[in-house]
Gaussian input, Z-matrix of N, CA and C with variables (Angstrom, degrees):
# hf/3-21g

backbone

0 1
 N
 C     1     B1
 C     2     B2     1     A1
 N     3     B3     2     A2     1     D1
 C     4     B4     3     A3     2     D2
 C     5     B5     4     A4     3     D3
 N     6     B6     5     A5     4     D4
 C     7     B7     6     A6     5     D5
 C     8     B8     7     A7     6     D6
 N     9     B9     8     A8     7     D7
 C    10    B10     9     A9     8     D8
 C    11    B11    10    A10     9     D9
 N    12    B12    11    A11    10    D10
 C    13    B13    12    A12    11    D11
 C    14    B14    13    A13    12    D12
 N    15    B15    14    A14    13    D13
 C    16    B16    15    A15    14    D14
 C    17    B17    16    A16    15    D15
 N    18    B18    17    A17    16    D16
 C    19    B19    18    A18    17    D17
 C    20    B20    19    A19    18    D18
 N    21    B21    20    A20    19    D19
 C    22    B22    21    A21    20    D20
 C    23    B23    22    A22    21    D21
 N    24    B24    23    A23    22    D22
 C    25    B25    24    A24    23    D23
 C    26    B26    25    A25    24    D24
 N    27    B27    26    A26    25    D25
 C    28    B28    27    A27    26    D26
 C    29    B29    28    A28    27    D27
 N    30    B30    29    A29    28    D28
 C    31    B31    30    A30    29    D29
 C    32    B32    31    A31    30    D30
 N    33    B33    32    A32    31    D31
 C    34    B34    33    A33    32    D32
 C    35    B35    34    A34    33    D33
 N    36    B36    35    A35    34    D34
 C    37    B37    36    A36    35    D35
 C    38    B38    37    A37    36    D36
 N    39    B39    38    A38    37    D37
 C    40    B40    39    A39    38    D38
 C    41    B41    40    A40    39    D39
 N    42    B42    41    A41    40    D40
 C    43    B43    42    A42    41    D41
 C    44    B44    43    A43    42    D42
 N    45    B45    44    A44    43    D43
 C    46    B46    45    A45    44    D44
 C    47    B47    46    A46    45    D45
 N    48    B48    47    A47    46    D46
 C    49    B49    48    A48    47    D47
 C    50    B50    49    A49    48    D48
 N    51    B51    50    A50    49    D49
 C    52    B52    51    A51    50    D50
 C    53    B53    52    A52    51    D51
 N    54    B54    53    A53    52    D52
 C    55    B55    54    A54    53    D53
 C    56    B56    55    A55    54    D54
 N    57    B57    56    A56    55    D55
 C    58    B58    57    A57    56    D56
 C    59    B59    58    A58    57    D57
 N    60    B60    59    A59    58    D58
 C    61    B61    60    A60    59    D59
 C    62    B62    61    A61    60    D60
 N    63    B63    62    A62    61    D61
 C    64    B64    63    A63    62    D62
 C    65    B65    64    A64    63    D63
 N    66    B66    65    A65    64    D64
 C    67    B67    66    A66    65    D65
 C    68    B68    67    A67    66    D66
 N    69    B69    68    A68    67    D67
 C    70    B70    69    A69    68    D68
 C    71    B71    70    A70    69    D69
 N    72    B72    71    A71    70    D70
 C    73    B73    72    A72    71    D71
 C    74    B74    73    A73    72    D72
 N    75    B75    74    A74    73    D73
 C    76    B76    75    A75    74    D74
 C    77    B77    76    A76    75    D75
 N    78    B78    77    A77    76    D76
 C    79    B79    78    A78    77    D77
 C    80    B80    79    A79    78    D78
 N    81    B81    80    A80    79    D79
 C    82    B82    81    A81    80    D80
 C    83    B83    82    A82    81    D81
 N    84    B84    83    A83    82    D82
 C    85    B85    84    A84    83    D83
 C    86    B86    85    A85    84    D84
 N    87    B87    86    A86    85    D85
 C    88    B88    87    A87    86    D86
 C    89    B89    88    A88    87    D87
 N    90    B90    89    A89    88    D88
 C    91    B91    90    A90    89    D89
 C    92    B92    91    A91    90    D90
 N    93    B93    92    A92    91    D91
 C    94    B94    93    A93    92    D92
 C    95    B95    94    A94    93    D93
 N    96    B96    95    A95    94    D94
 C    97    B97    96    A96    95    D95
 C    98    B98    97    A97    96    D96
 N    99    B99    98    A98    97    D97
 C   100   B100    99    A99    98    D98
 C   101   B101   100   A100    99    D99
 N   102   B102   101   A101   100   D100
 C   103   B103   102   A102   101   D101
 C   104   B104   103   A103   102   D102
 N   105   B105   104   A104   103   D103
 C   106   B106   105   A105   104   D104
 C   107   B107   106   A106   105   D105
 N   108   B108   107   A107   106   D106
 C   109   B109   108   A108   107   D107
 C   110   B110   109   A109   108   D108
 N   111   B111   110   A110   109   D109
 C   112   B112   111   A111   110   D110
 C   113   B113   112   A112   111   D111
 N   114   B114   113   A113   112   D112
 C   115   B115   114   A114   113   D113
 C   116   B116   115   A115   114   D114
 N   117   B117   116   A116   115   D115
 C   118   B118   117   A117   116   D116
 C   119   B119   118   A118   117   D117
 N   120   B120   119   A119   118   D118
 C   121   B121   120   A120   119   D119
 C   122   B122   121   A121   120   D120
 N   123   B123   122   A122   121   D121
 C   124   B124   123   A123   122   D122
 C   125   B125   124   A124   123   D123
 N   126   B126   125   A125   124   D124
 C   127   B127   126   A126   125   D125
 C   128   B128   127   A127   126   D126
 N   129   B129   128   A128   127   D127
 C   130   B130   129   A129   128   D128
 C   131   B131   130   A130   129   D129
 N   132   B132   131   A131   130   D130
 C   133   B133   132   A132   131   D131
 C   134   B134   133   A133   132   D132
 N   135   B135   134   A134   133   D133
 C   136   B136   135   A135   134   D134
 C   137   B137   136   A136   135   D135
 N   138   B138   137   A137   136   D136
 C   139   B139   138   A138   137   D137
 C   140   B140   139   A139   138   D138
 N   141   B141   140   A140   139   D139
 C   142   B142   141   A141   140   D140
 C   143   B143   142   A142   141   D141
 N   144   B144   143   A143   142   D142
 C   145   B145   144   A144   143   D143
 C   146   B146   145   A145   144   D144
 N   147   B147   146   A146   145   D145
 C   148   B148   147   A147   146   D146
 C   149   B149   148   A148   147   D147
 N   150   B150   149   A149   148   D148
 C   151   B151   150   A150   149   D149
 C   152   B152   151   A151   150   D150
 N   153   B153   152   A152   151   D151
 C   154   B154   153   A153   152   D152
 C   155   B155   154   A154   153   D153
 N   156   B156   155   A155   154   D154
 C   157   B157   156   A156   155   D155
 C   158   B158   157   A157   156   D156
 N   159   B159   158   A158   157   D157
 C   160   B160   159   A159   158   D158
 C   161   B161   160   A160   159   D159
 N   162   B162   161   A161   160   D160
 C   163   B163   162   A162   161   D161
 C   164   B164   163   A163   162   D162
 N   165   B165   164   A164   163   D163
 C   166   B166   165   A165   164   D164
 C   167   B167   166   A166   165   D165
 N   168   B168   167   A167   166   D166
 C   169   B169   168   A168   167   D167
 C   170   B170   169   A169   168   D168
 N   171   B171   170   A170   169   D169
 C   172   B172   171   A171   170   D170
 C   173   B173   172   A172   171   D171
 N   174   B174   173   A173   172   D172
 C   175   B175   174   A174   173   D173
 C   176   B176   175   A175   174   D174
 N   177   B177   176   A176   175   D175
 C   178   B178   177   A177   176   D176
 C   179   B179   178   A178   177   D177
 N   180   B180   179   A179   178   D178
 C   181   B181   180   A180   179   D179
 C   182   B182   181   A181   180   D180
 N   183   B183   182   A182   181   D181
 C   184   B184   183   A183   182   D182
 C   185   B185   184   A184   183   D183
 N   186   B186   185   A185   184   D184
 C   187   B187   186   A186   185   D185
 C   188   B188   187   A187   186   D186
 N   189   B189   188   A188   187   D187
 C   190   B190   189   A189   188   D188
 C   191   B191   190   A190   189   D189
 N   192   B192   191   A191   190   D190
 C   193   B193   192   A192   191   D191
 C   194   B194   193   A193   192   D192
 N   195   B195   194   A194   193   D193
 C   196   B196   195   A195   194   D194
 C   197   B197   196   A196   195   D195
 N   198   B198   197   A197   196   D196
 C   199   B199   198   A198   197   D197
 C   200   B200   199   A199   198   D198
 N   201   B201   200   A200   199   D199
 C   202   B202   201   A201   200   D200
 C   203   B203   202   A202   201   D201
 N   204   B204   203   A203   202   D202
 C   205   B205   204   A204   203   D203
 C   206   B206   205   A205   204   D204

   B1=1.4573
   B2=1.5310
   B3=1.5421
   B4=1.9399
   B5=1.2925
   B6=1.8891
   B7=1.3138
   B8=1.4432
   B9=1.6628
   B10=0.9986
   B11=1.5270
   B12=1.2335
   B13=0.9364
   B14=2.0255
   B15=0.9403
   B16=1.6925
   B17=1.6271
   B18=1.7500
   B19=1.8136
   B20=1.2988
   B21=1.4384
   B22=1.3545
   B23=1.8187
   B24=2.0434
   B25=1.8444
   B26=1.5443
   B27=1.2495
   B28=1.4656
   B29=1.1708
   B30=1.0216
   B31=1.3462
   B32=1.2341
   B33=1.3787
   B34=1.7843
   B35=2.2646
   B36=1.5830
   B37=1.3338
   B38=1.9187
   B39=1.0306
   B40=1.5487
   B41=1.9294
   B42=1.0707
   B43=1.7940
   B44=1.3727
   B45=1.3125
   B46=1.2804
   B47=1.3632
   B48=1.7181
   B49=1.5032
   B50=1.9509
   B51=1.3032
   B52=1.6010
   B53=2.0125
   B54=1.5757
   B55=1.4709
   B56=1.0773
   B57=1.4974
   B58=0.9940
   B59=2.0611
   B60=1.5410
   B61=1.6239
   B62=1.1695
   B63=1.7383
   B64=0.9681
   B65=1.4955
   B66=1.1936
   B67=1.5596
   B68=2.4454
   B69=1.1069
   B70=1.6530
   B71=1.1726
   B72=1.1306
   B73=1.8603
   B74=1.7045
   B75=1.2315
   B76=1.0458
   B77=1.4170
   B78=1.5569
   B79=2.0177
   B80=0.9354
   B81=1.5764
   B82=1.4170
   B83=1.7555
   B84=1.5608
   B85=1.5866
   B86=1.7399
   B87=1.6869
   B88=1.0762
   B89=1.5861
   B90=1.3139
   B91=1.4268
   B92=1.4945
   B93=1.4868
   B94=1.6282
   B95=1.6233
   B96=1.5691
   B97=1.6470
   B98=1.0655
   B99=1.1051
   B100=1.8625
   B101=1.1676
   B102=1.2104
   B103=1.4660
   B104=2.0547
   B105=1.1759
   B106=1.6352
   B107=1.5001
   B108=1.0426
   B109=1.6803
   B110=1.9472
   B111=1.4960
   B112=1.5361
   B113=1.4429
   B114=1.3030
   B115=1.4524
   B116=1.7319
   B117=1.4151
   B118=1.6299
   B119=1.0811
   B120=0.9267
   B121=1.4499
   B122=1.5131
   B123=0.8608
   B124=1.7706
   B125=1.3690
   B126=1.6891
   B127=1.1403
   B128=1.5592
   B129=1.6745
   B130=1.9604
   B131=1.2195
   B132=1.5178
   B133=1.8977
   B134=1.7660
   B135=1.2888
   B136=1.2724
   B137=2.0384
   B138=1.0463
   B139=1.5698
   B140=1.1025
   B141=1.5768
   B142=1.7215
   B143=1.4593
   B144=1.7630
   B145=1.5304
   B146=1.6905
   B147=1.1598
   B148=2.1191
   B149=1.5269
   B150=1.5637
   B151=1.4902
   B152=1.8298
   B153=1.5318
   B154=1.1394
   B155=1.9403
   B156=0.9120
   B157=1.5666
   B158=1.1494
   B159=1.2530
   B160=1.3423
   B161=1.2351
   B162=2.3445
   B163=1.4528
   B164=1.9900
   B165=1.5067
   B166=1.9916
   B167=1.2251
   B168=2.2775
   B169=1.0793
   B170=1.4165
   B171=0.9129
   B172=1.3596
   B173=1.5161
   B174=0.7739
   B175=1.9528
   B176=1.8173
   B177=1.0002
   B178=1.5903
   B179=1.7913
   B180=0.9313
   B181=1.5028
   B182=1.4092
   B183=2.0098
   B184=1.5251
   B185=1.4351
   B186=1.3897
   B187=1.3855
   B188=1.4943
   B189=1.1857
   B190=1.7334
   B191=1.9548
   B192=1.3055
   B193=1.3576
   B194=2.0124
   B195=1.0456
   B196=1.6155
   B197=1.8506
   B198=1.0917
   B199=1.1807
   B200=1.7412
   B201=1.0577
   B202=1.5269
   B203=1.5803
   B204=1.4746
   B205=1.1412
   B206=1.4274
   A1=110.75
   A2=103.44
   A3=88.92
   A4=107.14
   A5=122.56
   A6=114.48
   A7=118.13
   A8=122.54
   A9=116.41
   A10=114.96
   A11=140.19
   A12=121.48
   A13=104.18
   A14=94.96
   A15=115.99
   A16=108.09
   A17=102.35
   A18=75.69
   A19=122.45
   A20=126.43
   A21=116.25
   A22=103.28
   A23=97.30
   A24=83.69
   A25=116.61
   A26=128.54
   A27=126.57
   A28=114.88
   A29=140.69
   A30=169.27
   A31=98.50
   A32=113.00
   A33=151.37
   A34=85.00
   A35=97.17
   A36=100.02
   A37=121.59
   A38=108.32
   A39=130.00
   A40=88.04
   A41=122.31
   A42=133.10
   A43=110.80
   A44=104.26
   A45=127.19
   A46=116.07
   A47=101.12
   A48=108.79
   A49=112.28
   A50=100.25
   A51=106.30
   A52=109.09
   A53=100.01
   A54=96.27
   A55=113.91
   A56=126.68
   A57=133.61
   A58=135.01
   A59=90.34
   A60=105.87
   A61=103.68
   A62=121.87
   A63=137.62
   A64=127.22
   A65=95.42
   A66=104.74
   A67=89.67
   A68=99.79
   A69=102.10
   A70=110.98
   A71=114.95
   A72=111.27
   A73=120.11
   A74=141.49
   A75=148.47
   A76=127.66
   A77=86.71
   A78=105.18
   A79=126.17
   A80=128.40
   A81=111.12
   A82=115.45
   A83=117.00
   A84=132.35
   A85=96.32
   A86=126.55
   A87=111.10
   A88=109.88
   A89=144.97
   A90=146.05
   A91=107.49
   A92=108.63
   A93=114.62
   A94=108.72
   A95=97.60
   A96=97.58
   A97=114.74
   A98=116.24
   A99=112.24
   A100=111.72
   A101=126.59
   A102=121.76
   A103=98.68
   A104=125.84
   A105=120.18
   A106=82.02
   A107=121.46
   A108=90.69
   A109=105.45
   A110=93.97
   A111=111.09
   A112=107.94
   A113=117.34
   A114=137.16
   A115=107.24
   A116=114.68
   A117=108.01
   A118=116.00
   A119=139.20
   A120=135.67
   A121=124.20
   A122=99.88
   A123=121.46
   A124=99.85
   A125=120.00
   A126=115.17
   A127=122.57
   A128=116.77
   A129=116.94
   A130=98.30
   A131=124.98
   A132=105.62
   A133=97.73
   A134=117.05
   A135=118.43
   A136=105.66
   A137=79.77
   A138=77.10
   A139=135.11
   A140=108.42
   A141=129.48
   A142=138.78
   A143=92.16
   A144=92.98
   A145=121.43
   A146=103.61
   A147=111.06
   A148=92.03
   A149=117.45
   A150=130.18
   A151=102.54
   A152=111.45
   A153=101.32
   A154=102.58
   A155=141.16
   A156=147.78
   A157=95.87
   A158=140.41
   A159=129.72
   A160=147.48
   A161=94.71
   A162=129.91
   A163=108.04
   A164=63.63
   A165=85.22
   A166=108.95
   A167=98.76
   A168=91.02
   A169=107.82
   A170=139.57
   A171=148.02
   A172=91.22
   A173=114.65
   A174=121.73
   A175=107.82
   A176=104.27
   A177=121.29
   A178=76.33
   A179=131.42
   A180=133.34
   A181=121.58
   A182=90.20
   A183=122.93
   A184=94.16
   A185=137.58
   A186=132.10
   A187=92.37
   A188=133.02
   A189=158.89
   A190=82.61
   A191=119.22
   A192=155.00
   A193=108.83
   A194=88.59
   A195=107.90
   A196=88.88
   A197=129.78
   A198=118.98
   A199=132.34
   A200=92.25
   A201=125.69
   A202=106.19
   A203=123.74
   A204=116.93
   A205=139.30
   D1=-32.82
   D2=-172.49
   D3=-82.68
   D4=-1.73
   D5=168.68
   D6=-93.78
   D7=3.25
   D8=150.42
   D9=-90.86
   D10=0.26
   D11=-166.00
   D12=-101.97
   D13=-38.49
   D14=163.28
   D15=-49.75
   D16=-60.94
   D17=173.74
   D18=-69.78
   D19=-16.72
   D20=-162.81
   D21=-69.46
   D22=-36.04
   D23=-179.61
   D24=-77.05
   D25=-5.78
   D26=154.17
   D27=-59.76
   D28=-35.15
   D29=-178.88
   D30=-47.30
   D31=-81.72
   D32=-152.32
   D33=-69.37
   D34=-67.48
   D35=-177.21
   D36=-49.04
   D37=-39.29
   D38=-156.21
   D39=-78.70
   D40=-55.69
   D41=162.97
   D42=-34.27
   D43=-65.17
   D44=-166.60
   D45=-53.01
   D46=-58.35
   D47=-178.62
   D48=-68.71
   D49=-49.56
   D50=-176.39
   D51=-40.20
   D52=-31.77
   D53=-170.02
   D54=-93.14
   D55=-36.19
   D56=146.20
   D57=-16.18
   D58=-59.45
   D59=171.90
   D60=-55.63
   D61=-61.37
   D62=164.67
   D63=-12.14
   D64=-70.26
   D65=-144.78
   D66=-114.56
   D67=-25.12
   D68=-172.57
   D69=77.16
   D70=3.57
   D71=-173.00
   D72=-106.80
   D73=96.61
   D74=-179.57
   D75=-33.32
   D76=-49.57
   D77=151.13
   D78=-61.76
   D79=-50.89
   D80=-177.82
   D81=-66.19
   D82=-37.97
   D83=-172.00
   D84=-66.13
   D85=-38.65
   D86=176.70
   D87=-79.91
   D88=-16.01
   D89=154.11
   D90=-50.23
   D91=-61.99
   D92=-174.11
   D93=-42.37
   D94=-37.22
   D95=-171.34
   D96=-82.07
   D97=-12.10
   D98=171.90
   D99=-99.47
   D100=-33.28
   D101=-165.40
   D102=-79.50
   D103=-45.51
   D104=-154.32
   D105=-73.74
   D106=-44.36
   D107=-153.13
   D108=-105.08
   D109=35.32
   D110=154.94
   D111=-99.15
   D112=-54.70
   D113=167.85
   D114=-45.45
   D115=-70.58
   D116=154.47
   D117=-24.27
   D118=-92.57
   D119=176.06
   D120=-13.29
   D121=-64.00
   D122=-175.63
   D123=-54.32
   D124=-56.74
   D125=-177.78
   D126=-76.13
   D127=-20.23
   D128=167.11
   D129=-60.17
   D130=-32.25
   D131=-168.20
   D132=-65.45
   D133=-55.87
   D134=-168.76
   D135=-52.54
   D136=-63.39
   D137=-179.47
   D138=-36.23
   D139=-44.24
   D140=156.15
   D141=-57.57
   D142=-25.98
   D143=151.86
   D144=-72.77
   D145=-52.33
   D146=-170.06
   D147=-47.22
   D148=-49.46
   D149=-168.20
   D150=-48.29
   D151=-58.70
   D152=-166.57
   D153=-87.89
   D154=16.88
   D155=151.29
   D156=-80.89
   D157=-73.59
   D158=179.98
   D159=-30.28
   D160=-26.68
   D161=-179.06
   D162=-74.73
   D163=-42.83
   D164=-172.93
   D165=-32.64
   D166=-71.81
   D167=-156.66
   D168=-92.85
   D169=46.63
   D170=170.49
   D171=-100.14
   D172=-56.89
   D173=-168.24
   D174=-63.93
   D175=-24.76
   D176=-161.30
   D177=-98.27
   D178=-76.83
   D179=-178.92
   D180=-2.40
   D181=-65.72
   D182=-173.65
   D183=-66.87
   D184=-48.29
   D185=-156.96
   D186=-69.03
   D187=-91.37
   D188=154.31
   D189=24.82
   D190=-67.63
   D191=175.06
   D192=-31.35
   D193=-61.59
   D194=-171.43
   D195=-87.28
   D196=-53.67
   D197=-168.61
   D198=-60.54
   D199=-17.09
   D200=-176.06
   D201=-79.00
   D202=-59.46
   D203=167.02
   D204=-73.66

């Protein structure tokens, strides 16, 4: 847990600062930092599903594969 919690404030910081340089605005870099890696989120669940369908049938492939011979 404290190595998730450590990346998340690299995380939070690394957002923060990029928009910041960016943009000069404290508000927008503290928005940027909350909002992407809410949005991140949202989008690893999705991703992790196609990812593990993708696992499946690769695995289901190999079996189908081995069973045959």
């Amino acid at each position: 847990m404290k190595k998730t919690m450590t990346f998340a404030v690299l995380h939070f910081s690394v957002a923060f600062t990029i928009t910041y340089l960016l943009t000069g605005s404290i508000v927008i870099g503290g928005a940027v930092a909350l909002i992407e890696p809410a949005v991140n989120t949202v989008v690893f669940y999705f991703h992790d599903k196609i990812w593990n369908r993708i696992e499946a049938k690769k695995l289901a492939q190999e079996l189908e594969l081995t069973s045959i011979h």
